[in-house]
C-alpha angles and dihedrals in degrees: 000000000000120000124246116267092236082044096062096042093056083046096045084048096053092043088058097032097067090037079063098055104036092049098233076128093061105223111265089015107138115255105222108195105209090045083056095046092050092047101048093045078233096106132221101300106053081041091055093036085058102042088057084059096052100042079059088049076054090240085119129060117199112208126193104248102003107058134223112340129177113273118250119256105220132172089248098064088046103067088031078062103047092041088058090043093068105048087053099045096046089050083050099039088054095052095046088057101053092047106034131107145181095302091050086042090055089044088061095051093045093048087040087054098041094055081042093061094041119089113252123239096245090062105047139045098199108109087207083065088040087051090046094047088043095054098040088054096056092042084060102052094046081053085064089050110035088096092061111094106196104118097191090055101049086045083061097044096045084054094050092041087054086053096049094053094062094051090058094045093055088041091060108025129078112005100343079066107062088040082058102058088041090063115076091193098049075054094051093042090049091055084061096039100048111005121126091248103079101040086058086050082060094039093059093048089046090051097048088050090237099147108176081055100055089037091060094043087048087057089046095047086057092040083060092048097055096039088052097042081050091056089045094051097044083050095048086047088051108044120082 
């Protein structure tokens, strides 16, 4: 039996989608519509269709004369995003703390457990490993979160985090990769940033309800992440 039309384009925007963030879609790379198509199963209208949704989420660039093309990842949008990021999680963070309970508390430890037992990016090379840690990070923040009950706020949040992952993914695929793993002190940098230390210094805030405390490591852990996607990004300028 034939899909829905409305069925194949959500399929054909998740498939891309996830293409998108884990750049596997290089930024900037040309988006052919008949090669997509082909290559989902989904055929040329759901990919156009999709492609039309994420050129408004601002993942797709649409260019007279030359057609959709990936949109560029730059070290402006970054720290716009993260920027953004915070306002949103500590607004979050706050509220999750005032309304969760014990549920919320043993999805925390479970998340927290989870990240704790996945290899961090700065130790492996194996983008299976880079896709579980990312995915076991973020399950962790919207842990935090999933107490808060502003809609509007974790729709925000869920369309930056998918931003930022990008970003990670084309910070640590392809060549930044292997600069990064030639650079002891990216390496060192990425341990701070991302390591499991400091996000079981803001469990436990979290844990204890202490809210002016998380809120302040949640400024630091981003603090960290800028500071190390500014060090990637010098190294990248800087190497031939």
């Amino acid at each position: 039996m034939d899909l829905p039309a409305s069925s194949k384009s959500e399929m054909a925007y998740q498939f891309l989608l996830k293409q998108l963030i884990e750049a596997k879609i290089p930024p900037e790379a040309p988006l052919r519509i008949p090669a997509l198509g082909k290559d989902s199963g989904l055929g040329v209208t759901p990919m156009r269709e999709a492609l039309r949704r994420l050129e408004s989420e601002r993942f797709v660039v649409m260019e007279n004369n030359r057609g959709f093309r990936a949109a560029a990842v730059t070290q402006a949008e970054l720290m716009d995003l993260e920027g953004c990021r915070l306002v949103i999680e500590t607004a979050l963070l706050r509220e999750a703390i005032a309304h969760g309970d014990d549920v919320w508390e043993a999805e925390i430890l479970s998340s927290h457990h989870l990240l704790a037992k996945a290899v961090e990016p700065a130790e492996t090379s194996n983008l299976d490993d880079l896709r579980l840690w990312s995915d076991r990070h973020r399950g962790f923040h919207r842990a935090l979160l999933v107490a808060a009950r502003s809609q509007w706020l974790n729709l925000f949040y869920d369309q930056i985090s998918n931003h930022l992952d990008r970003h990670f993914f084309s910070m640590f695929t392809g060549d930044n990769r292997s600069k990064f793993l030639g650079s002891p002190e990216l390496i060192s940098h990425s341990r701070a940033a991302l390591g499991i230390v400091h996000h079981t210094k803001l469990m436990e805030a979290v844990l204890a309800r202490d809210e002016d405390r998380a809120v302040r490591l949640l400024e630091e852990h981003a603090g960290f992440t800028r500071r190390f996607f500014d060090r990637v990004e010098d190294q990248s300028e800087s190497s031939p």
